[in-house]
N, C-alpha and C positions, 0 to 999 in steps of 0.2 A: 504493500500500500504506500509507501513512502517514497520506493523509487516511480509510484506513480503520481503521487502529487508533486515531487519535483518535475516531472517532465511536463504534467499542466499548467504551474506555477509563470507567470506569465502571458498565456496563452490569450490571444482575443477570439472569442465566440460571436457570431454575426446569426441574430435571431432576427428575421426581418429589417426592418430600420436601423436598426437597434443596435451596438458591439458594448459586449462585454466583457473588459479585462479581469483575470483570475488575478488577487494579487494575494499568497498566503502567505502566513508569518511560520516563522520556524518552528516557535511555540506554541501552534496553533495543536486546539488538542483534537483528535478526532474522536469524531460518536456517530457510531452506529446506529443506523436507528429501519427499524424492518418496515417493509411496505406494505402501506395497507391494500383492501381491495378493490382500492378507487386507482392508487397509483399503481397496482399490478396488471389492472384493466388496460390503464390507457398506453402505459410498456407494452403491451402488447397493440394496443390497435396503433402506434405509433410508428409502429413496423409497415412500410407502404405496402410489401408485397401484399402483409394482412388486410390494411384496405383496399389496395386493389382489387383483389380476391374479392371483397366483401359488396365494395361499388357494383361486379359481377354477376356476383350471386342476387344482391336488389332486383338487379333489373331482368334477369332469368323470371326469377320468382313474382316478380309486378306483372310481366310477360303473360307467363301461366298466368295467369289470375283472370288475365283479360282475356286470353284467348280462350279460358274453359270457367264462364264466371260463375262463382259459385264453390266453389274450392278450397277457399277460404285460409287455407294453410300457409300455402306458396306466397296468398298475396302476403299474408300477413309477415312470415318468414323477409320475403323479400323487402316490405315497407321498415322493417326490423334494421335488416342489412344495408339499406340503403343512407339512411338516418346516422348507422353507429362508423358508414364508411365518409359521410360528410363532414363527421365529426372529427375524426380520425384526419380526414385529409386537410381539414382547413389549422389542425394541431400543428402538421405536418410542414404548411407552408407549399402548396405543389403549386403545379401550373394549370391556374382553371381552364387556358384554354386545350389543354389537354382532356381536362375531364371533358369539355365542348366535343371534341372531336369522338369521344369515345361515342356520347347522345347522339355524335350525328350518324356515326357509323351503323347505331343502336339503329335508327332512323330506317336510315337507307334497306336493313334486314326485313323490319315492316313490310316498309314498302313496294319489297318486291314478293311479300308475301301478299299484298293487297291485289297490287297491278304488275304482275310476271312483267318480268321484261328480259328473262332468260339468260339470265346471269350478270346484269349489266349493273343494276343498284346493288347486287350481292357483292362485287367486285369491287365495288365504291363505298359500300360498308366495311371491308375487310383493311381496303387502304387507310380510313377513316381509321379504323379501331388501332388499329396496327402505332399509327403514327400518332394518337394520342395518348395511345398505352407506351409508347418510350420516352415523349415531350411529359409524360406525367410528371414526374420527379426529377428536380436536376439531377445527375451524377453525382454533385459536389454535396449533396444536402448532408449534415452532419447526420441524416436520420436512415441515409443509404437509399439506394436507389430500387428498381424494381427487375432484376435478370432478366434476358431475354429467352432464357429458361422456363423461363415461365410465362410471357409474354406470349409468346409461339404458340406454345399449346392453347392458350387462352384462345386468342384469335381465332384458330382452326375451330376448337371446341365450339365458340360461338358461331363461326358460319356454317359448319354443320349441322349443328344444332336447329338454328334456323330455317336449313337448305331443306331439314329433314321433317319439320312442321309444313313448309309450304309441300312439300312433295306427297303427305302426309292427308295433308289439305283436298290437297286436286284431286288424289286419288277417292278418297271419299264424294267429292262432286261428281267426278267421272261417274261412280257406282250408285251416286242416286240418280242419274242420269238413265243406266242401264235396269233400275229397278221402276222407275215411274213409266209413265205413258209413255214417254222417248221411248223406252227401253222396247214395246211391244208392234213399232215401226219392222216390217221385212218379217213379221212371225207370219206362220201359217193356221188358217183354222178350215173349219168346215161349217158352209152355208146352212143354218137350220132351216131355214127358208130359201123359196124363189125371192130374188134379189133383180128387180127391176121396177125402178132406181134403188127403192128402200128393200132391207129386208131381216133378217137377224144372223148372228154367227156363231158360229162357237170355237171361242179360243182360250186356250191357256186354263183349260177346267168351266168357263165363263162363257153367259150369253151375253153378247151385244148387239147393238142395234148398229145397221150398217145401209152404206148404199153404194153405189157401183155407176161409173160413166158404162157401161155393156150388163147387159144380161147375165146373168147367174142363176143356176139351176138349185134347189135342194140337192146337198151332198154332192156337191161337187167342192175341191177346193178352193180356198183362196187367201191372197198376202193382200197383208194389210199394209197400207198405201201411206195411211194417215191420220191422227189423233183428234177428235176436233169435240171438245168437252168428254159427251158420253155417249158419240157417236164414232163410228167407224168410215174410213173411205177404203174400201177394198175393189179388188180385180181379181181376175182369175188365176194362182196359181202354177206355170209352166213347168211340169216335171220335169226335170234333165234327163236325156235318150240314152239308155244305157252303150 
């Protein structure tokens, strides 16, 4: 301990505006004194990587919330994390426009979850996040910086994560696409009735009511053409010639 307060003795500390010279006396007597659970808290959220981390996990967790609302956990989790990484980083002294760039990149993931645009905002979120997860924290800051160790993986985790919601997304559209009315466009049934114009069918288990540009016979097949409320527009089925 002594050959450490010699080598601080002197030293100026630059906390914001602010320098602070150490200046100790020889006589000085030292005291120990343990940390409570206020100061062992904020040792650790003081740590950037801890808040970056934490700034992360918020907006994952906000995310969730919004995209499945009702969940209740995630958001609360996340509005948790968000708070204790604002805290954490304004202790820290970082670069807000860093934390800006991380929101915008946050942004840009949305957005191409909203309006696809086939990798083009995904790619402009990645650079966004990327370069305001390094501008986070100077290098220099006495509270240490954030490794790109850990940065990297960050990044990735987040665009896939998001790449993996919107992909996620469509697919589920796609399928109620295939399970609604769309879905029963090019099926085959069979006429319960003569079908000229109007007449009935049966398709997929189900009678409906149908009409036809041509004539249709009872029990004869036919595709259906088109969806229009709770009617059918069908034609005559052509079997392929073996």
């Amino acid at each position: 301990m002594t050959s450490f307060l010699k080598k601080i003795n002197g030293k100026i500390i630059r906390k914001k505006n602010a320098q602070i010279k150490i200046n100790l006396k020889k006589d000085e007597e030292i005291v120990y004194v343990e940390k409570g659970f206020r100061e062992k808290l904020l040792s650790i959220l003081a740590n950037p990587t801890i808040a970056y981390l934490l700034l992360m996990i918020g907006f994952y967790g906000i995310f969730f919330e919004l995209y499945n609302p009702g969940s209740v956990i995630p958001g609360v989790i996340g509005a948790i994390s968000i708070l204790l990484a604002l805290y954490a980083l304004n202790a820290i002294d970082v670069n807000w426009l860093g934390v800006l760039l991380i929101l915008l990149g946050i942004l840009f993931f949305i957005l191409e979850l909203i309006t696809p645009t086939f990798g083009a905002l995904a790619i402009s979120g990645v650079i966004a996040l990327l370069i305001g997860s390094v501008i986070l924290v100077d290098p220099s800051s006495p509270y240490g910086d954030i490794p790109l160790k850990v940065i990297i993986p960050v990044v990735l985790f987040s665009a896939l994560f998001f790449m993996s919601v919107a992909y996620l997304g469509l697919k589920a559209q796609r399928k109620r696409k295939l399970t609604g009315k769309e879905g029963m466009i090019g099926l085959t049934g069979v006429a319960e009735t003569d079908i000229n114009p109007k007449g009935k069918v049966f398709v997929e288990g189900e009678i409906w009511n149908a009409y036809s540009d041509i004539p249709i016979k009872k029990g004869e097949e036919v595709k259906i053409l088109s969806v229009e409320g709770l009617r059918l527009k069908v034609t005559k089925a052509h079997r392929k010639k073996d």
